[in-house]
Structure formats: C-alpha cells, structure tokens
C-alpha positions as CSV (number, residue, x, y, z in Angstrom):
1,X,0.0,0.0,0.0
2,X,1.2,3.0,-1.4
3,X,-1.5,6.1,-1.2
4,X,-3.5,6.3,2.1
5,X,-6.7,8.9,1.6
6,X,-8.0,10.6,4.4
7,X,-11.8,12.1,4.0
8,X,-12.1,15.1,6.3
9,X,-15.3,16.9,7.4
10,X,-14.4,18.1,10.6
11,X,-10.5,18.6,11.5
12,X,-11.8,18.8,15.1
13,X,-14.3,15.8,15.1
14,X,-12.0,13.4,13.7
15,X,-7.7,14.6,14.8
16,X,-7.3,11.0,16.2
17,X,-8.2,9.2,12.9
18,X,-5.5,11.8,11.2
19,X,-3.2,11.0,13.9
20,X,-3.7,7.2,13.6
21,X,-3.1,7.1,10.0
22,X,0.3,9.3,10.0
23,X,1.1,6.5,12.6
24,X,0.1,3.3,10.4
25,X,1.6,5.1,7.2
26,X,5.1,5.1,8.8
27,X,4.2,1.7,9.9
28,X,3.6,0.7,6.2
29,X,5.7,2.8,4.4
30,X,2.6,4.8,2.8
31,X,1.9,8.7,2.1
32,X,-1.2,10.0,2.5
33,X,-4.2,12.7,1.0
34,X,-6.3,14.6,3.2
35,X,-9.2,15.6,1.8
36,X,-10.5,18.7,3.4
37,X,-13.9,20.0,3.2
38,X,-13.5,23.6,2.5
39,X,-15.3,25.3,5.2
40,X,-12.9,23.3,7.5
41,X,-9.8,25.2,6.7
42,X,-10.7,27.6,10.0
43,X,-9.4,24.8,11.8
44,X,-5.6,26.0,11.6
45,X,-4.5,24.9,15.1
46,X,-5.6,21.7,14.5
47,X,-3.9,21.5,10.8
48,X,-0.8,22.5,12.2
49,X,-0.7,20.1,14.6
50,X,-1.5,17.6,12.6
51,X,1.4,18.6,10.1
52,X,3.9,18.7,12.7
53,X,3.4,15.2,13.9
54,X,3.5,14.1,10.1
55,X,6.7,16.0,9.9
56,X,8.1,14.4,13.2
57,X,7.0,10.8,11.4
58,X,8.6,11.8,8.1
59,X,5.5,10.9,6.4
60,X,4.6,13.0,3.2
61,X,0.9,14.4,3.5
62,X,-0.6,15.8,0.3
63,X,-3.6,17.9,1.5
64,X,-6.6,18.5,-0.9
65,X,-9.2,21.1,-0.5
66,X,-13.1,20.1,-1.9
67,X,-16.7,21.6,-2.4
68,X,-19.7,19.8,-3.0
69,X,-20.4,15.6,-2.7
70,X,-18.2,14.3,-0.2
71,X,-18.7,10.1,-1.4
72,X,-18.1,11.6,-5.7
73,X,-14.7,13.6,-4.3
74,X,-13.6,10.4,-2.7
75,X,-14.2,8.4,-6.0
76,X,-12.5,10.7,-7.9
77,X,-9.4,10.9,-5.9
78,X,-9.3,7.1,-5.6
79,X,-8.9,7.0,-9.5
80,X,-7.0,9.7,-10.0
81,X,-4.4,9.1,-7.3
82,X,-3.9,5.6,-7.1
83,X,-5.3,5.1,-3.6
84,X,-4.7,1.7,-2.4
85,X,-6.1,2.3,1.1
86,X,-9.2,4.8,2.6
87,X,-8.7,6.0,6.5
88,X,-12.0,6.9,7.9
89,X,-13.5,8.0,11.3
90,X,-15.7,5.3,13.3
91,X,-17.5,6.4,16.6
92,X,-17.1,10.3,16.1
93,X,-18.7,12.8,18.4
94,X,-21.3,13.4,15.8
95,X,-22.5,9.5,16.2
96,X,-25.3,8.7,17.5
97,X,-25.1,6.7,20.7
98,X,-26.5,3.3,18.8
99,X,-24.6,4.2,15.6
100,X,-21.1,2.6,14.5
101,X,-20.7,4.7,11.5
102,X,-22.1,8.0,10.6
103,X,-23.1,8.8,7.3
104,X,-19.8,9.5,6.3
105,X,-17.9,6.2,7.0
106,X,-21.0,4.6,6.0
107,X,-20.9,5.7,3.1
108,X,-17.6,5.1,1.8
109,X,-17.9,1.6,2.6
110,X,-21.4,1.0,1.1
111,X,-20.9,3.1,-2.1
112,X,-17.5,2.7,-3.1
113,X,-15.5,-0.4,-3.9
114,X,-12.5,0.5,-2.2
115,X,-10.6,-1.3,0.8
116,X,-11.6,1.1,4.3
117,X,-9.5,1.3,7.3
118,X,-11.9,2.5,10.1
119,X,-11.2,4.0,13.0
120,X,-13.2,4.1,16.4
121,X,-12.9,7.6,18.0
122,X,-10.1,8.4,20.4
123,X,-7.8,5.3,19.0
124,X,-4.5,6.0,19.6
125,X,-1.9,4.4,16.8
126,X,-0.3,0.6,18.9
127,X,1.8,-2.3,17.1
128,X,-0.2,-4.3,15.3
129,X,1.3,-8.0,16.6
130,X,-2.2,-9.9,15.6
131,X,-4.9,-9.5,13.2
132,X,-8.3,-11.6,13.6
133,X,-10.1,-12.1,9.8
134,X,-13.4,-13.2,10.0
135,X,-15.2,-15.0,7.4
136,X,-17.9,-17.1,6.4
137,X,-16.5,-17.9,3.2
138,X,-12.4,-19.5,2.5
139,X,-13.4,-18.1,-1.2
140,X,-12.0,-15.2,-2.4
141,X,-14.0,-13.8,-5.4
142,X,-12.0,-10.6,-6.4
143,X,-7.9,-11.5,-7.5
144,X,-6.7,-8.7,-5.7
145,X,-9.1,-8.1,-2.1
146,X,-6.4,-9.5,0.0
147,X,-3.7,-7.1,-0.9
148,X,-4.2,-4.7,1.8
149,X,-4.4,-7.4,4.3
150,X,-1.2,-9.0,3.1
151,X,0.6,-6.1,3.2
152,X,-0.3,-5.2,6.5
153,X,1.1,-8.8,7.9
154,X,4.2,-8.4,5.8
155,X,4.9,-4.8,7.2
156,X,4.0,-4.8,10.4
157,X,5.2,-8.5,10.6
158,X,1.5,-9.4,12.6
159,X,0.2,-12.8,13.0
160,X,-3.7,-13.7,11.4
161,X,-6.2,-16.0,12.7
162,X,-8.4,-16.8,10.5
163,X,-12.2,-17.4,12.4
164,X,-15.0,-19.2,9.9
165,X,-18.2,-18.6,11.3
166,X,-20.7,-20.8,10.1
167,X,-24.4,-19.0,9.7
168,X,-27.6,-20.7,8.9
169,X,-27.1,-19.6,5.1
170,X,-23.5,-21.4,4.9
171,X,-22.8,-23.6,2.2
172,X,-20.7,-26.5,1.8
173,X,-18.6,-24.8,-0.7
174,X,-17.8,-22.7,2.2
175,X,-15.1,-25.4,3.6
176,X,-13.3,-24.4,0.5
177,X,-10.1,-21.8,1.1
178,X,-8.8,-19.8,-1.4
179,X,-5.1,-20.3,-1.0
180,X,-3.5,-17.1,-0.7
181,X,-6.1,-16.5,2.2
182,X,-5.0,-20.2,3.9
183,X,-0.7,-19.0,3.3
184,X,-2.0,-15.8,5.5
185,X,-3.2,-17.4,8.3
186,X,-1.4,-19.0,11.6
187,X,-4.1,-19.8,13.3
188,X,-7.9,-20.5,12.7
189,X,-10.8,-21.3,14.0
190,X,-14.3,-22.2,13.4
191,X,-17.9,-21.1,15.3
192,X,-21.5,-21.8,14.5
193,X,-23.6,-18.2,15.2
194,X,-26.3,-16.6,13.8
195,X,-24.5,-14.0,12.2
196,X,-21.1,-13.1,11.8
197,X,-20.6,-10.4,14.3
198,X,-21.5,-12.5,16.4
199,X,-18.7,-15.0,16.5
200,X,-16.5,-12.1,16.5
201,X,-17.8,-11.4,19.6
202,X,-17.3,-15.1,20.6
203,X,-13.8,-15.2,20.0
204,X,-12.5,-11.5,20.3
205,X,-11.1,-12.3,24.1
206,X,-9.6,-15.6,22.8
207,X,-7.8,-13.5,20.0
208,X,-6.9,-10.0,21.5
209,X,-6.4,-8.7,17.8
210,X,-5.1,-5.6,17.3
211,X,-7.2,-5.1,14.0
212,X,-10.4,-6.9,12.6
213,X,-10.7,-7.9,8.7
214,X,-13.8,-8.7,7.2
215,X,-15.1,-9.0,3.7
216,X,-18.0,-7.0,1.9
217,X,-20.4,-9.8,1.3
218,X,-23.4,-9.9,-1.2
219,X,-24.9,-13.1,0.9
220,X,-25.9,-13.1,4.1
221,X,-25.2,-10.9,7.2
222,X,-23.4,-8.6,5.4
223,X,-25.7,-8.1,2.6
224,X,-28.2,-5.8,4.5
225,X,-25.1,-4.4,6.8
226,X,-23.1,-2.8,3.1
227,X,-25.9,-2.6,1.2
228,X,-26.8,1.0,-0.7
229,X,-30.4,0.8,-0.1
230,X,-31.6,3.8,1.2
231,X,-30.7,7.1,2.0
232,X,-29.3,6.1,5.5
233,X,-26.0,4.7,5.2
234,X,-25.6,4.3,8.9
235,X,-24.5,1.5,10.3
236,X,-25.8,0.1,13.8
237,X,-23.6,-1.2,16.8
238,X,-26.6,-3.6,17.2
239,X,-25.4,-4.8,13.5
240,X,-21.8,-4.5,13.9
241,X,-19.3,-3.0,16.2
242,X,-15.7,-3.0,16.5
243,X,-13.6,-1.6,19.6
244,X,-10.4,-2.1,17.5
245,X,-9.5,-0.5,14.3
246,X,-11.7,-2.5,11.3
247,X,-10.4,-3.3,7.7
248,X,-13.0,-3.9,5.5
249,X,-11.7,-5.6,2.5
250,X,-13.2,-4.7,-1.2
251,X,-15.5,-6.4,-3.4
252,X,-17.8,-9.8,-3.0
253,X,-16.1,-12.7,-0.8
C-alpha cells in the first residue's frame, strides 16, 4: 500500500483518525491525501498540529481542499491518485449513541469499492502484533481483495487468525479456502452463530487482535449491513461494532 486517503469533514471531530493514519503510514511505508472540506480550513491549530506530527513521522501528506459531494470527491481521488487504502473515522462525536458509523464512514464503505480502514474515535496508533479475519466464506472472489491485508502482515510482521463462522445460510462450498487467504493465516478457527458479528464477539477475548478484517459480502449478514439501499447509510452497533480498528476488505467474498 502506497496512497492512504483521508476524507475530512471536521479537522476537530476526527484529529485521532489523522493521527492514527500518520502513525500506520510510517508503519507501512505509505503517504497520505487529506481531503479537506473547505469550510474546515478555519481549523488552523488543529492543521498545524497535525502537520507537525506528520513532519516528526517523516511521512509525506498531500492535502486536498473540496466543495460539493463528499462520497463523488472520494471516487475521484481514488482513481485519479492511485489510492490503495481509505482511512476513515468510526465512533465520532457526531454518532449517535447506537450508531457505528455516521453517514460519512458509511458511506464510503457501502458506495464505493474500495478497501476502508476505520477507525473508532479516540484510537491512539499501537503495534499491530495480531490480526483476527473473520469470514464465512475461504473463497475469495476478487484477485486482488487480499492485498491490503497481506501487506499489512508483511509490514507490520503481525500474525492472522483466520475465524470461519458458520451462519444458517453457509454452504458447503464454504469449507473451501482460497489459497493465498490459507498462506495468510497462523491460526484458525471455526464457530456456528447466527450472524457473523456474532462470533466475532465469541472469539475476540480468545484472539486480543489488534485489528479486525472482514469482507463486503453480497450473501448473508453482510448483505443488509453494506448494502446501498436507502438514504441512510448508517451502520448500527446492534449490526456490527468493532472496539479495534476495522479493515473492511473490497469487493464480493
């Protein structure tokens, strides 16, 4: 991973996320866009912060100042930059106490197609030593979905358990692991739950991960939980929740 972008609507509301990613770039080797709403450039003491603990990481930051749709900027930049990776905001002030991501982060992962780093508020930047992916599915549809995950283990030189949750809609097929996702993994296990968040929640105090992967799914739990359905792109904590930092990997698993 190469280009990190950072979507911005509140300097204020969202510092820690900016904060995390300078911290995971110089993990990773990657530099990083900030995209800046631009009735948010009032924020100066917050900016320069911000830019002088970039500076003090070495880590290039090429900001980017927008008007209009915040989810058509982000689609643009992705194209026209290169971005491998998108760093948004879980948890903000702005969220509603039963929300998990605000319309924002909910958008970006329900109406884009890129890999999203999410971030719960407050998060401050730690070694990432193990990484719990959780899947219904060993089959990996899109050729290149598990890049930002393997680059991650390879960098930060983290260990992945792998956690198949069987729902009531799993399929035999299931059983069946693609085998660039089994060379990942160090550890595995397998639960029987109704949905997948909640064998996450089974097994996150066996793990301790310091990040949680899952895949955007077109069946099952996560079909209603990434759809683009309505005009609320919300997502519940009664849906899904994540204390940790959450990478949700692109296209169908």
């Amino acid at each position: 991973m190469k280009t990190f972008l950072v979507p911005i609507s509140s300097l204020r509301e969202k510092k820690a996320t900016l904060i995390y990613a300078i911290d995971f770039a110089k993990e990773v080797g990657a530099e990083m866009i900030y995209g800046i709403q631009l009735n948010e450039i009032k924020e100066e003491d917050h900016l320069e912060e911000i830019i002088a603990h970039a500076k003090k990481q070495d880590i290039d930051i090429n900001f980017r100042f927008f008007e209009g749709e915040t989810i058509e900027y982000i689609r643009e930049f992705c194209e026209d930059y290169n971005v491998d990776l998108v760093v948004a905001s879980a948890n903000t002030p702005k969220t509603s106490d039963n929300e998990y991501l605000d319309n924002l982060s909910g958008s970006i992962v329900k109406r884009t197609d890129m890999p999203v780093l999410l971030i719960p508020e407050n998060y401050e930047y730690k070694s990432i030593d193990t990484i719990l992916t959780a899947v219904k599915s060993g089959i990996v549809h899109k050729s290149n979905a598990l890049v930002p995950l393997t680059e991650t283990l390879v960098e930060t030189k983290a260990q992945m358990t792998l956690l198949q949750v069987k729902t009531p809609s799993y399929l035999p097929e299931d059983l069946m692991f693609d085998k660039d996702l089994a060379i990942l993994t160090s550890k595995y296990y397998s639960s029987e739950n109704a949905t997948l968040f909640q064998g996450v929640l089974e097994y996150i105090h066996v793990v301790n991960p310091d990040l949680i992967c899952v895949f955007r799914r077109k069946r099952g739990f996560f079909e209603k939980l990434w759809s683009d359905v309505t005009l609320d792109h919300t997502v519940k904590k009664a849906d899904f929740e994540s204390r940790v930092p959450l990478l949700v990997l692109k296209g169908e698993q």
